[in-house]
N, C-alpha and C positions, 0 to 999 in steps of 0.2 A: 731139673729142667734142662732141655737143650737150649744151647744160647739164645737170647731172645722171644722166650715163649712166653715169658710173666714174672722172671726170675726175681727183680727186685721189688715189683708188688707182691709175689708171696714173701718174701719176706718181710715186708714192711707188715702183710696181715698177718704174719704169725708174731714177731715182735711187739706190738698194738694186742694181741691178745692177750700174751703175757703179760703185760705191765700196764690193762685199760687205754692206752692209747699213748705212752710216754712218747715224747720228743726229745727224751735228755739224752742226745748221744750227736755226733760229730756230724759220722757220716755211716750208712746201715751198716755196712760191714765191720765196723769196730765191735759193733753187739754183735752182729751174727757172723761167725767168721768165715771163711771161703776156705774147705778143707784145705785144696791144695794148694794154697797162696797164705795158708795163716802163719809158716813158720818165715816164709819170704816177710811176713809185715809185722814180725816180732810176738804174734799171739801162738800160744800154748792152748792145743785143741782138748787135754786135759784138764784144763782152769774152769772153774766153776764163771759162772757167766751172770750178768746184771738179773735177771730174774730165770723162775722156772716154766716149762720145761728149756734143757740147755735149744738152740739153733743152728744150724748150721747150713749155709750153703753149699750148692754143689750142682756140677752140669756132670757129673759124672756116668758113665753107661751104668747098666746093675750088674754086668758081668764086673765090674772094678771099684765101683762103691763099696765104704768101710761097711763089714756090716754089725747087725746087734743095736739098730736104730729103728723107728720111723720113718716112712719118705712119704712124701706127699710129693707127686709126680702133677707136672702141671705139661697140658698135649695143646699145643696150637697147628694150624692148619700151615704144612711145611713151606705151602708159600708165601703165606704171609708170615712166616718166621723167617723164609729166605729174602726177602724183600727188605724187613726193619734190621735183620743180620747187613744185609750189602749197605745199606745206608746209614747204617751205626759204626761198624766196622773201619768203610772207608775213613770216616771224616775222625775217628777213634786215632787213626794211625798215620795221622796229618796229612791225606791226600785230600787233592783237591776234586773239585765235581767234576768226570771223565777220564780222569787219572786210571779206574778202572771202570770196566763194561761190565753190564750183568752179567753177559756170557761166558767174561773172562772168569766172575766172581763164582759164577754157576760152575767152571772146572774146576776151578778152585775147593767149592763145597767138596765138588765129588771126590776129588783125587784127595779127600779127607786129611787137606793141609790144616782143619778147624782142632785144637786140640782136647776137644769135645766127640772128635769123629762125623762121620753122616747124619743127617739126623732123622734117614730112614733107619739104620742097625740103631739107636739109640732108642726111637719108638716100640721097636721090635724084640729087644730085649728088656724093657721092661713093661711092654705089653704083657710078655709072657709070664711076670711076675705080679702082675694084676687080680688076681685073686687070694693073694696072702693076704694076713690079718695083717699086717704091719708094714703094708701100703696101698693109699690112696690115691686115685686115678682122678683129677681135677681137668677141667676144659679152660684154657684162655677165654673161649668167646661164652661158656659160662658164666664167669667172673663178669666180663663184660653186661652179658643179660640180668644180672640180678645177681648183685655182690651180694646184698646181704643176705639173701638167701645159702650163697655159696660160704661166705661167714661161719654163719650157724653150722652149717655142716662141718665144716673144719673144727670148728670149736667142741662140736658132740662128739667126731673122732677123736680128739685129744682129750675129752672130759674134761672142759673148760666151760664151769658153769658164769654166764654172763645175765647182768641186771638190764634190762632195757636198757638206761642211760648206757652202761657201759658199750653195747651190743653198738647202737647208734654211735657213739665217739670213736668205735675201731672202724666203723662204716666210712665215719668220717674222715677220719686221717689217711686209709688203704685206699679212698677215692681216687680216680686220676685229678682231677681238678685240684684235689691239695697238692698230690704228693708233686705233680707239676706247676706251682704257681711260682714266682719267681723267689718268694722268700723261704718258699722250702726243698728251695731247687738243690743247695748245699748239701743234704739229707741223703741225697739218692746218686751225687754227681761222680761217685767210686774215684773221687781224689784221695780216699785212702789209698786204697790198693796200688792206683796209677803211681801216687809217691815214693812207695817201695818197687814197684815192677818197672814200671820205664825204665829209669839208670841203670838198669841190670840190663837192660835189650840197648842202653847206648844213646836211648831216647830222651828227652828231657823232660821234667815230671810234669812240666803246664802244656805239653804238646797238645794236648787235646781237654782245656780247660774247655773250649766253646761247645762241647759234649754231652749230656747228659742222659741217664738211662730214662728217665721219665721225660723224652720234649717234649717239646707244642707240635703237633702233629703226629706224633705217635699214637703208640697203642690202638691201633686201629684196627676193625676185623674189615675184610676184605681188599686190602693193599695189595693182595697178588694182581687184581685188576692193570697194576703201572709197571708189570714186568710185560717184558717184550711175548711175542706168542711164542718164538721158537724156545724160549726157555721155559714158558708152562709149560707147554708140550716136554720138552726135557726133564723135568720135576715129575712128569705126570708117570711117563713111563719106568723112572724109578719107583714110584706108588707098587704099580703095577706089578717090577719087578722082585721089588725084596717083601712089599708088605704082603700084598692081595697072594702073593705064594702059598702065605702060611695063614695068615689073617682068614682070606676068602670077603674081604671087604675091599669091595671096588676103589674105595675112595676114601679121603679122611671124614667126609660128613657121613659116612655109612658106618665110618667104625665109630665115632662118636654120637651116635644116634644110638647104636647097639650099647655101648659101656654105659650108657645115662639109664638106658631101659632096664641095666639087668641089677 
């Protein structure tokens, strides 16, 4: 995924698949490790892993992704991924509210200080790989319309045969309403990673305890609504520029209307 599109609720549904719904772990990325942050937080990407098939996270493009894997590509609509990026982000890196401006955030995207890169070249490279058997093309605001639908589908790809009961307890815990209620807020809050990566950047490991990947107001489709217009408008004509080039799809609900259809 690019930052912000679904990354730790796909993870949390493929983890829940594998182990019926388990909760027995700290925080997700112990189990599922984050390629290029697992040797920073002492995990070994060759060690066999709490159950099968192994997990692994990853924002990486598919030009630089390890390969000889499965991916399950998850695409949200870049403004509302630019919008819960700028509001995640800032308060991630202890700034305060106007500290930065969307438009300063918006050159920021562009001038690809994200070390994820843009997340038009990111859609576009592996849009292009969208017709391999050994990746799947998943929609944020899918997930949102009908998880369990989108469930089952992940789980037929992986040939993950699931019982009712099971089917409905991974429904249940991949939900937004658990994975954000406050007692499993620990689960999702990437206080792993933050305790091994901050002290290396000089930052202290609770800077951005008040944080969480799943908040109360999140995950929402439609958020680009609360960005300013001269920034949609700047968003829009990157669309235009690097995707609708190659794509020939005016807009993100044009290409994701086309990938569901075909």
């Amino acid at each position: 995924t690019y930052p912000k599109c679904g990354t730790t609720w796909m993870t949390q549904i493929l983890h829940a698949l594998r182990t019926g719904g388990s909760l027995d772990f700290g925080e997700i990325t112990e189990v599922v490790p984050w390629d290029i942050l697992a040797q920073q937080c002492g995990q070994c990407l060759d060690d066999e892993q709490v159950a099968r098939p192994r997990a692994f996270k990853s924002h990486e493009a598919w030009e630089h992704i390890a390969k000889g894997a499965r991916y399950i590509y998850v695409a949200r609509d870049p403004q509302d991924a630019f919008f819960s990026f700028y509001v995640f982000l800032t308060a991630y890196m202890g700034l305060e509210p106007g500290d930065l401006e969307p438009e300063d955030f918006c050159d920021a995207i562009f001038a690809g200080t994200s070390m994820s890169g843009q997340i038009w070249h990111h859609f576009l490279g592996w849009y292009r790989a969208r017709r391999r058997a050994d990746v799947l093309w998943l929609f944020f605001e899918d997930l949102k319309e009908d998880l369990e639908r989108e469930v089952a589908r992940i789980a037929e790809w992986l040939g993950i045969t699931l019982s009712e009961a099971e089917r409905r307890e991974v429904v249940r815990v991949s939900s937004y309403g658990f994975m954000s209620a406050a007692e499993n807020a620990h689960h999702f809050d990437d206080h792993f990673v933050r305790g091994h990566v901050l002290p290396r950047m000089g930052l202290p490991a609770d800077l951005s305890s008040r944080v969480s990947k799943v908040r109360s107001g999140g995950g929402k489709v439609g958020s680009r609504s609360k960005l300013p217009s001269v920034v949609r408008a700047r968003l829009d004509s990157q669309w235009e520029r690097i995707l609708k080039a190659e794509t020939g799809f005016a807009s993100y609900g044009e290409l994701r209307a086309a990938l569901r259809a075909a």
